[in-house]
C-alpha positions in Angstrom: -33.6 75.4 108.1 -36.5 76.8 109.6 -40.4 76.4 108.6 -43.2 79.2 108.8 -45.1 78.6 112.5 -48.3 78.1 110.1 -47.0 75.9 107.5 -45.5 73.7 110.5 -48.5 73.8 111.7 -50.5 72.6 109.2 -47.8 69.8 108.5 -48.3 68.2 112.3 -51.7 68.2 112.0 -51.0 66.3 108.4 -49.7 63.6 110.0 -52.0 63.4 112.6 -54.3 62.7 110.0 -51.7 60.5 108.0 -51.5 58.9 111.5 -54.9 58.1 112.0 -56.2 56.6 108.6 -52.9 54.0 108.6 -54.1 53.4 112.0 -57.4 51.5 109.6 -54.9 48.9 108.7 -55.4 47.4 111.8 -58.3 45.8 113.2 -60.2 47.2 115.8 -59.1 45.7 118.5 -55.3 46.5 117.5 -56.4 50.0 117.0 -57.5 50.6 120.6 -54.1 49.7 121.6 -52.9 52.7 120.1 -52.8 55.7 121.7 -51.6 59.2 119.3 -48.3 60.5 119.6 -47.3 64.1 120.0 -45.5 65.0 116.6 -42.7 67.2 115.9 -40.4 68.4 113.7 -36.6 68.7 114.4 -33.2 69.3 112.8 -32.4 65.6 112.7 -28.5 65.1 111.2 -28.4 61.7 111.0 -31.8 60.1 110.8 -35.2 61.0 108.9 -37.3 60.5 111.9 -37.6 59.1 115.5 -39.8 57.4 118.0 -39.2 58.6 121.2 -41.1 56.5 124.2 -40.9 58.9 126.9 -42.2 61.7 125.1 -44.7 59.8 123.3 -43.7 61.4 120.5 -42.9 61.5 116.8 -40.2 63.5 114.8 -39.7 64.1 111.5 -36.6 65.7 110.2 -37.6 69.6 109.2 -35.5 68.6 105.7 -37.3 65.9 105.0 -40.6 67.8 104.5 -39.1 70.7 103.0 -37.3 68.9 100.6 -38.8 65.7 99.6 -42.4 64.4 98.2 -45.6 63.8 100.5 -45.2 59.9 100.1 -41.3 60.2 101.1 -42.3 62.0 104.0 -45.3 59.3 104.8 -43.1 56.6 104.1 -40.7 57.5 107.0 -43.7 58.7 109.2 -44.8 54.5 109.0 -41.6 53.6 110.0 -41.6 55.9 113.0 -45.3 54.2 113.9 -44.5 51.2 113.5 -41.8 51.5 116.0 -44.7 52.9 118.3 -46.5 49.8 117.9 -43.7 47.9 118.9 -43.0 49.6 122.0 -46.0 50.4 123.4 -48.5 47.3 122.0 -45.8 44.7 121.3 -43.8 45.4 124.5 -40.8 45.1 122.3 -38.6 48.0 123.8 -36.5 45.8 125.1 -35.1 44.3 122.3 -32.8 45.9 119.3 -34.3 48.6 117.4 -35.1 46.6 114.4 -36.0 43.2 116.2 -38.8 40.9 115.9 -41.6 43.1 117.2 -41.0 46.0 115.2 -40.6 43.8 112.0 -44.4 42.3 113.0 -45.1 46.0 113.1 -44.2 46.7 109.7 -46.0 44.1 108.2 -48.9 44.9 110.0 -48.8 48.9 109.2 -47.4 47.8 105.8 -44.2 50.1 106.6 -40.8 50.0 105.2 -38.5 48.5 107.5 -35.6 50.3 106.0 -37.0 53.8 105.9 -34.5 55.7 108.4 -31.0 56.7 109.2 -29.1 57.1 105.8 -31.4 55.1 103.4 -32.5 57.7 100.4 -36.2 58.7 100.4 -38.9 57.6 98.4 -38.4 60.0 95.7 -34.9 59.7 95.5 -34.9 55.8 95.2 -37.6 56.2 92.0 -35.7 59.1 90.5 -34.1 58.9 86.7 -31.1 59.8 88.4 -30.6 57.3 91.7 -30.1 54.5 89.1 -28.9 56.0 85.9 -25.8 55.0 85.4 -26.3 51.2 85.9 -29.6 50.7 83.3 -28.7 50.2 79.7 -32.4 49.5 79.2 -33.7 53.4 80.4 -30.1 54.7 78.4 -31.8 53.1 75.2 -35.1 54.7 75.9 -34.0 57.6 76.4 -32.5 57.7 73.2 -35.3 56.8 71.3 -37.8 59.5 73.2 -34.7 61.9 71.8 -35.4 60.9 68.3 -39.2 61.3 69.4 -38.6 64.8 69.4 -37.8 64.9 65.9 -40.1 67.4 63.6 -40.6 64.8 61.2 -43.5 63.0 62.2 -43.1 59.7 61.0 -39.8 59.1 62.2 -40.8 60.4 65.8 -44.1 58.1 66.1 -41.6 55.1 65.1 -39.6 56.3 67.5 -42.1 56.3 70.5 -42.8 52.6 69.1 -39.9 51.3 69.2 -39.5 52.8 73.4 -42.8 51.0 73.9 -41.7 48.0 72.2 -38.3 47.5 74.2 -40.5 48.3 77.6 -42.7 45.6 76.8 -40.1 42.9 76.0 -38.3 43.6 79.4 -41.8 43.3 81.3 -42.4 39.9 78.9 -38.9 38.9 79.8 -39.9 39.2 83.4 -42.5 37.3 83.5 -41.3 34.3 81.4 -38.7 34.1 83.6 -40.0 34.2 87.1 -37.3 36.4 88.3 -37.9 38.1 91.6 -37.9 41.7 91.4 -38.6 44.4 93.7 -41.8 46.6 93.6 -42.4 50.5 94.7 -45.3 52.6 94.7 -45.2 56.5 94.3 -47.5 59.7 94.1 -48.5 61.2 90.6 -49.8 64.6 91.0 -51.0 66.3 94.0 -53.2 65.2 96.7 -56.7 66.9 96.1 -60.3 67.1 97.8 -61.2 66.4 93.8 -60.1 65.1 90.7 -61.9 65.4 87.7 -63.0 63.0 84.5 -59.3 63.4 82.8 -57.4 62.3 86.0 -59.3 58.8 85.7 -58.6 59.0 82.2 -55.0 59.8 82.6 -54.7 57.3 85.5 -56.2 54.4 83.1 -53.7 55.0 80.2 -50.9 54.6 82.6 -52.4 51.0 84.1 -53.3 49.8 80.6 -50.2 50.6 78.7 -47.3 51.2 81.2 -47.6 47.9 82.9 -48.0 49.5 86.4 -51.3 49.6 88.3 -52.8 52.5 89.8 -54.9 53.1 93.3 -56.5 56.6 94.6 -55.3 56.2 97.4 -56.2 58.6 100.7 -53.5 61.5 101.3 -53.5 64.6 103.0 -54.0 67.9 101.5 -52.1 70.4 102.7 -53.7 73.6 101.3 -56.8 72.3 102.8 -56.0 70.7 106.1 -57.7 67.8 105.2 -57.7 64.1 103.6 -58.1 64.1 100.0 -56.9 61.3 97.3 -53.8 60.8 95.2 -53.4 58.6 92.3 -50.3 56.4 93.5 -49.0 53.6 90.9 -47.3 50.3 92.1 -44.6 48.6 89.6 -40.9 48.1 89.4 -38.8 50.9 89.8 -38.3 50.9 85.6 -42.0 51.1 85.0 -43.1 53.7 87.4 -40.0 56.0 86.5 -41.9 55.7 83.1 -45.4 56.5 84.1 -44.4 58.9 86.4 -42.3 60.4 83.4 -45.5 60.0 80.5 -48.2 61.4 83.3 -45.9 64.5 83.9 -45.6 65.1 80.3 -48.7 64.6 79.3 -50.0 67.4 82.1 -47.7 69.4 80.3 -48.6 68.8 76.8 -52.3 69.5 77.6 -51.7 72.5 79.8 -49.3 73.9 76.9 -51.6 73.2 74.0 -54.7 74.7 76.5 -52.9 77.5 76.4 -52.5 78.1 72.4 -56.1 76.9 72.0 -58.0 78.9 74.2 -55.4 81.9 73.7 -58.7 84.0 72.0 -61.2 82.4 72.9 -61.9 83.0 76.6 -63.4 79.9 77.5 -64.0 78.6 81.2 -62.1 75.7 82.9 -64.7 73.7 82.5 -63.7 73.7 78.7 -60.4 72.7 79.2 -61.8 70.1 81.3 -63.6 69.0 78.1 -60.7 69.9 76.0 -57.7 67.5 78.9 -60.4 64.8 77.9 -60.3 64.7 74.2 -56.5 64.5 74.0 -56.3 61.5 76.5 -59.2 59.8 74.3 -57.6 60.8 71.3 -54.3 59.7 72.7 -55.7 56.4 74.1 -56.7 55.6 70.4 -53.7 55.9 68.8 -52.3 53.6 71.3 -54.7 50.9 71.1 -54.3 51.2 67.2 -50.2 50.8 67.7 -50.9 47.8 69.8 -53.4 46.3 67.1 -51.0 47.2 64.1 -48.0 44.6 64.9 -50.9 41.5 65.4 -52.4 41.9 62.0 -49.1 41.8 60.7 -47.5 38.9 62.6 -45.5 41.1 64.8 -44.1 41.3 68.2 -46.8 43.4 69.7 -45.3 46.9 70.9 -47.9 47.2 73.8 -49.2 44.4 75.6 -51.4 44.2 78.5 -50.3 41.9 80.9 -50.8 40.9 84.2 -47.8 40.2 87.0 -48.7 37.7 89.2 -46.2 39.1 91.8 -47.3 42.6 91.4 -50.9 41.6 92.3 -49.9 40.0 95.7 -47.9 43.0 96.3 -50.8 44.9 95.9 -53.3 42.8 97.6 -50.8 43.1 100.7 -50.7 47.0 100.2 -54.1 47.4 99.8 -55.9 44.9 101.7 -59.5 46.4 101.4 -59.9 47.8 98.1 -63.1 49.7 96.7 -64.4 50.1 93.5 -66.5 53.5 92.5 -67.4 55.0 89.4 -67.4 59.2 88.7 -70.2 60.8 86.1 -69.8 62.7 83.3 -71.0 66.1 83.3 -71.9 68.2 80.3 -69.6 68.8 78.3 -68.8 70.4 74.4 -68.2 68.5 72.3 -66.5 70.8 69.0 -64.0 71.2 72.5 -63.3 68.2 73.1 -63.2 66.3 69.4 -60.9 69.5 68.8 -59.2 67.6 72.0 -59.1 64.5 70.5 -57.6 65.3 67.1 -54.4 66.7 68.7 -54.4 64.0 71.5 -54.4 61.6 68.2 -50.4 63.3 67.2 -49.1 63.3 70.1 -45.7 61.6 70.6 -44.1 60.9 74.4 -40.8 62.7 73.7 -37.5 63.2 76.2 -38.7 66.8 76.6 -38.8 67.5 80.5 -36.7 64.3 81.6 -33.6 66.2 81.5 -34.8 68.5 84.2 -34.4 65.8 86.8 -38.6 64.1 86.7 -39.2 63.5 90.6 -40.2 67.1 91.5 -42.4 66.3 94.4 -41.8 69.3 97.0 -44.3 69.6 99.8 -43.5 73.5 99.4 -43.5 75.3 95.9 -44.2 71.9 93.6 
């Protein structure tokens, strides 16, 4: 498997920079411990990566970027760190591999201690398929986002319902419970230098009705050589295998219908900007009306905003330091985006792309 000698390039000096911001986890006086590794990329057979002391040196496996997401690969590149910290600040080369010192180093670095030899990558632990033939519950939904696809309008809007409804009794169930469950975060989109008003919007939807919560977190950008952001959402593997489903298709939809709108009218990408907008506020609408519906009429109420306890210390552990900003609005039309909003209003998550396999996060040709 072999790499271009400028794509490779611009990979090592992506984790360089990967490197350096998770070295901010630590403070200050932990950070000047550290000293940077040489990083490589090899033909690893049995193993995602490796720490090697007497090179000082990190390697990633050369199928491992080419084949798997920009988290997957970050994920095993914070494993391979964390071993560094071990050996070189901890002084722990002397015990096993996986021993007490590089365990401290996970949790400080926030690493997966698991993340190497033949445990799956990040994307293929949250994919529709790692898991599919053990959940009833995602069977049943996709069913009903099959009957979503139906022409008849009515029928596929009760259908979407009813797959909200069942996704919001198993995150109720959770909770009255207390059960323990596990929690995993993953990338939506690309890494970018900038995101616009309708990737907030977008990101908001999925926090307020997909019961997972969403940070921008800092990620490299590969076409750029330099740190961008990324929305990443935290939640159990059920709930971000949804919103990572709903955000792709909802990129689609308004791409698609972008496309038959403006197909004679020759406006500018700012337009569609305007026109992404509308459909997410006209979409966000109809779903705040669905979850006020079933209350006025006694109902179990299909969407419900809740909080998880658990899921909030997982993310206060995550994300330590977190920072609050708010974007502008620039101009904007607005016959574009109330066109927007009308066809945002009608439209219905449907199984469409999740038989293609969903987690299609390749660092090359994504």
């Amino acid at each position: 498997m072999k790499l271009g000698e400028e794509l490779e390039r611009r990979i090592l000096y992506g984790l360089a920079c990967e490197w350096k911001t998770a070295l901010l986890l630590l403070s200050p006086s932990l950070r000047g411990a550290m000293r940077i590794p040489f990083f490589s990329l090899r033909d690893l057979k049995t193993r995602w990566g490796q720490w090697s002391g007497k090179r000082h040196e990190i390697s990633l496996s050369r199928e491992l970027v080419l084949k798997h997401s920009w988290d997957s690969v970050r994920e095993v590149l914070m494993h391979e760190m964390a071993h560094q910290y071990a050996d070189t600040v901890l002084s722990g080369n002397n015990e096993l591999p996986h021993g007490p010192c590089f365990l401290k180093a996970c949790h400080l670095l926030r690493a997966n201690p698991k993340a190497s030899g033949e445990y799956p990558p990040l994307d293929e632990r949250a994919s529709d398929n790692h898991c599919r033939d053990e959940d009833r519950l995602m069977t049943k939904i996709r069913k009903l986002l099959a009957l979503a696809e139906s022409k008849n309008q009515f029928e596929a809007q009760a259908a979407m319902a009813k797959a909200h409804k069942l996704i919001a009794k198993y995150n109720l169930d959770l909770l009255a419970h207390h059960e323990n469950r596990d929690f995993i975060s993953l990338f939506l989109g690309r890494p970018a230098l900038r995101h616009n008003h309708a990737d907030y919007l977008l990101a908001q939807i999925l926090q307020d009705f997909y019961f997972v919560q969403g940070i921008w977190v800092s990620a490299y950008v590969l076409e750029k050589e330099r740190m961008g952001r990324v929305l990443e959402v935290s939640g159990t593997i059920r709930n971000v295998q949804m919103a990572s489903y709903v955000y792709d298709f909802v990129c689609h939809f308004i791409h698609s219908q972008w496309m038959h709108y403006n197909r004679e009218k020759g406006l500018t990408h700012f337009r569609k900007r305007d026109f992404a907008v509308g459909i997410l506020e006209g979409f966000r609408s109809k779903l705040a009306d669905k979850e006020k519906e079933p209350k006025r009429h006694g109902k179990e109420n299909a969407l419900i905003k809740t909080k998880d306890p658990m899921l909030e210390n997982y993310l206060h552990y995550r994300y330590p330091r977190i920072v609050k900003f708010c974007r502008g609005i620039n101009t904007r039309d607005e016959k574009v985006l109330n066109d927007g909003k009308d066809i945002g209003k009608g439209l219905v998550i449907s199984r469409g792309i999740m038989e293609n396999g969903q987690q299609k996060g390749l660092l090359i040709g994504n």
